[in-house]
N, C-alpha and C positions, 0 to 999 in steps of 0.2 A: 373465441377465447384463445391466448395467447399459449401453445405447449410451453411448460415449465418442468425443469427441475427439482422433484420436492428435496429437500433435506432438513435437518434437524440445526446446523450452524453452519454460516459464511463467517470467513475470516477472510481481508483485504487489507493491503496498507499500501503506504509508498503511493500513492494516486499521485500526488504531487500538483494540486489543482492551482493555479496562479502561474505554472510555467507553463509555454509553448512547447513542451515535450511532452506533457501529460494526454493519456489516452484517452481521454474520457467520454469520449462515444464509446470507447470499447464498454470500458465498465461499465457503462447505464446502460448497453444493450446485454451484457452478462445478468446485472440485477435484475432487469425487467424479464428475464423468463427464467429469473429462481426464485422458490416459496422456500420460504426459511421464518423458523422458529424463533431463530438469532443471528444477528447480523454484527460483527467486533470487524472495528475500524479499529485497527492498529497501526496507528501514527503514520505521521506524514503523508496526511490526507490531505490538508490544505499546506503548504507551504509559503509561510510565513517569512521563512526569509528569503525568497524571492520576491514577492510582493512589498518587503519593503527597498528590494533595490529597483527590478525593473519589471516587474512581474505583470502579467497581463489576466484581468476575470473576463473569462469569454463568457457566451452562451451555454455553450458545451460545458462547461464545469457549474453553472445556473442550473444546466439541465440532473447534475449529476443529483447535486444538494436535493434538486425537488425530488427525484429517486428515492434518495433517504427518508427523507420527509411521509412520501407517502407510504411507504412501507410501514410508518411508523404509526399512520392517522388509518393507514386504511384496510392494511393488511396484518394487523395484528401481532407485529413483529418490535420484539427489542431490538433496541442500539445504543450498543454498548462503544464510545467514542473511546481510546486510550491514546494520551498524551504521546507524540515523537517527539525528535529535536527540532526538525525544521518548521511543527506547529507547536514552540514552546511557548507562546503566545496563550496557553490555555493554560499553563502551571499556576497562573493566580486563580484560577475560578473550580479549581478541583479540590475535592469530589463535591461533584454536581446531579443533581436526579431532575429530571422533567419528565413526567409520567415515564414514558417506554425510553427515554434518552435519557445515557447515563453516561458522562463524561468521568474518568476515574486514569490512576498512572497504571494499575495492572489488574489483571479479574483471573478468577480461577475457572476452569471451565468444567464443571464436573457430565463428565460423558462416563456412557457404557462399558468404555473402555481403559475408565479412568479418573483420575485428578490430573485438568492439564494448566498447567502456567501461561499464562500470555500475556506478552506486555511486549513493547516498540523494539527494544534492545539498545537503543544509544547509550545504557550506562555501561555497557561494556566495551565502549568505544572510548580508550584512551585521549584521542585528538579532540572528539565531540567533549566529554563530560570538563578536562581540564586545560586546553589550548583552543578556544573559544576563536579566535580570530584566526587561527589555522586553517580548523575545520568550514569556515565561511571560504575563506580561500578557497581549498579542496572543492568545495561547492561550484565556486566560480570557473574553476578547471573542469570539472564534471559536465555543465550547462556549454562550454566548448566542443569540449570533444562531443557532447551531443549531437550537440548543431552540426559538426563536422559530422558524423556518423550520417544525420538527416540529407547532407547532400552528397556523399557516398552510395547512401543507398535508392539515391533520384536514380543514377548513372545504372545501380544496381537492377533496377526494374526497366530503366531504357533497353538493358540488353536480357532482359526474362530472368534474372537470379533472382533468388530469394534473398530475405531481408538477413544481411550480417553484424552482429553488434561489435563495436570495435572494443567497447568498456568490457564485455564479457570477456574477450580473448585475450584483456588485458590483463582480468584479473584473473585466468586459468592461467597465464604463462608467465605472467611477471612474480618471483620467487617470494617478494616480501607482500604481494597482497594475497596470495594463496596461504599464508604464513597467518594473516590478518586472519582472513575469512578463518583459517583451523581453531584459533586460538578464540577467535568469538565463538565460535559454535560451542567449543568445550565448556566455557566460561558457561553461558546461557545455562546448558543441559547441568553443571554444578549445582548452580542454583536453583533449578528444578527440582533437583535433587534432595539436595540441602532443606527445603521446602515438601518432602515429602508427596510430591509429585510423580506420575508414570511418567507423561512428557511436557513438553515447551514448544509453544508455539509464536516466535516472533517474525519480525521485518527485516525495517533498517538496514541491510546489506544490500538488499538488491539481488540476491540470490536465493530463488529457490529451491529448497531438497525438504528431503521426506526418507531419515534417515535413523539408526540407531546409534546413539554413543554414550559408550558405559552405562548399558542397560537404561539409557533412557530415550523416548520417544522425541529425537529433535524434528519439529517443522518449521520451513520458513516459507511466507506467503508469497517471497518473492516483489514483484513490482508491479503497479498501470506506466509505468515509461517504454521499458524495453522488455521485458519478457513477457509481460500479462499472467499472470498467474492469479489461484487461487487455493484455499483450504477450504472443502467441505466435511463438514462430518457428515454421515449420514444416520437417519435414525435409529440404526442397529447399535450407534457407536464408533463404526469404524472410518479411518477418514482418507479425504483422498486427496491429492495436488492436481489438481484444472489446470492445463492450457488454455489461454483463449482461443488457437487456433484450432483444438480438437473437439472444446465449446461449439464450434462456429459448423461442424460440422454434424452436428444435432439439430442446434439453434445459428441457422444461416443469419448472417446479420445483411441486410436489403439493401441492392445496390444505392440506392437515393436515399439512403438512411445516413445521416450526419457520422462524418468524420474526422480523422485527424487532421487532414490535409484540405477540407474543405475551410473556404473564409467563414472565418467569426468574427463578429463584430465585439470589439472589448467595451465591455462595461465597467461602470463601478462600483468597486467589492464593497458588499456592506457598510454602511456606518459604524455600528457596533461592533462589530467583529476587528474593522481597520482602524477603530483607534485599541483596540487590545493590543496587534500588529504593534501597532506602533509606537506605543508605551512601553513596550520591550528593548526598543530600542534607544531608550534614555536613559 
């Protein structure tokens, strides 16, 4: 039997599964040795608008779904799916229930230590909610410097450094997306607020913290691209922000155990699912 994890809720988003940046041997190696009560996918789990420009369904993100799936058939676990922007491809079909699968735009999370809000965050994203072909753009720019980061950090391992993210250091030093990142965060914990909530728990930025503002509980899950993070509650109530890398030294993930960097073969993404995709874009 596999050492796990137990806790009482995972919270994950941002996987971003349909790009070549997505980690998703990390995640399905994090889910497979955590027992969880509840499981909240907070958006931009599938990426949707990748997939309909160049986007690739590996293995590895096959693997990720049957994860889900079973947690859901065999381990007695909710999942709770909330809508992002870049899977808005689900905005017709919400709210939706299939037994333990519950696809919905925000859920309340009520803990021991609280009433917590959770939902993706794009609507606090100026670019995302009302400059629609903007924010694709941005997207486009983002899946660049990626790729540039991915062969940065080839060189980076040729000479034994660790891994540097270039989008991180961009947005700690560059004045107007530190500016972004404050003014999301406020906005979020408002409405938490406003909502009678302790704290909020979302995504979408790609930054994780685990912070107070104006007495409220802000969390963010961070990403499966470049940081790997996570939110646990744990059964007492209280919760906590996962690295995958401090994960990994609990729960070792196996050197022959599939990775990012190892070849997948691409398949193709659902039927059902790919024309949702793709009716969004008509």
């Amino acid at each position: 039997m596999k050492p796990t994890l137990n806790v009482r809720t995972v919270i994950l988003s941002d996987v971003h599964l349909g790009t070549p940046h997505s980690k998703a041997d990390e995640v399905t190696h994090f889910l497979k040795h955590v027992r969880c009560e509840r499981l909240l996918l907070n958006g931009d789990i599938i990426d949707g608008w990748r997939l309909r420009r160049d986007g690739r369904w590996t293995k590895s993100h096959t693997r990720f779904i049957r994860r889900v799936l079973t947690l859901v058939q065999k381990k007695d676990t909710d999942v709770v799916y909330l809508r992002g922007n870049h899977d808005d491809f689900l905005a017709r079909l919400l709210p939706m229930q299939f037994d333990r699968l519950c696809l919905t735009e925000d859920y309340v999370l009520e803990s021991a230590s609280g009433r917590y809000l959770v939902l993706h965050g794009d609507v606090f994203d100026g670019v995302v909610k009302n400059m629609v072909f903007l924010a694709h753009l941005g997207d486009i720019g983002y899946a660049l410097l990626l790729r540039l980061n991915r062969t940065y950090n080839w060189f980076r391992r040729l000479r034994g450094k660790e891994y540097f993210s270039l989008s991180a250091a961009i947005k700690a030093r560059v004045k107007q997306a530190v500016s972004f990142v404050g003014k999301f965060e406020e906005q979020v914990a408002a409405l938490a607020k406003e909502r009678g909530c302790t704290g909020v728990i979302c995504g979408h930025i790609h930054t994780a913290a685990y912070k107070q503002i104006n007495g409220v509980h802000y969390l963010n899950s961070g990403d499966w691209v470049e940081s790997l993070t996570a939110i646990v509650e744990h059964h007492d109530g209280r919760f906590e922000l996962i690295t995958f890398k401090d994960f990994t030294q609990q729960f070792p993930m196996a050197k022959d155990e599939p990775t990012d960097d190892s070849a997948d073969e691409t398949l193709a993404f659902p039927g059902a699912v790919q024309a949702a995709i793709m009716a969004t874009a008509r």
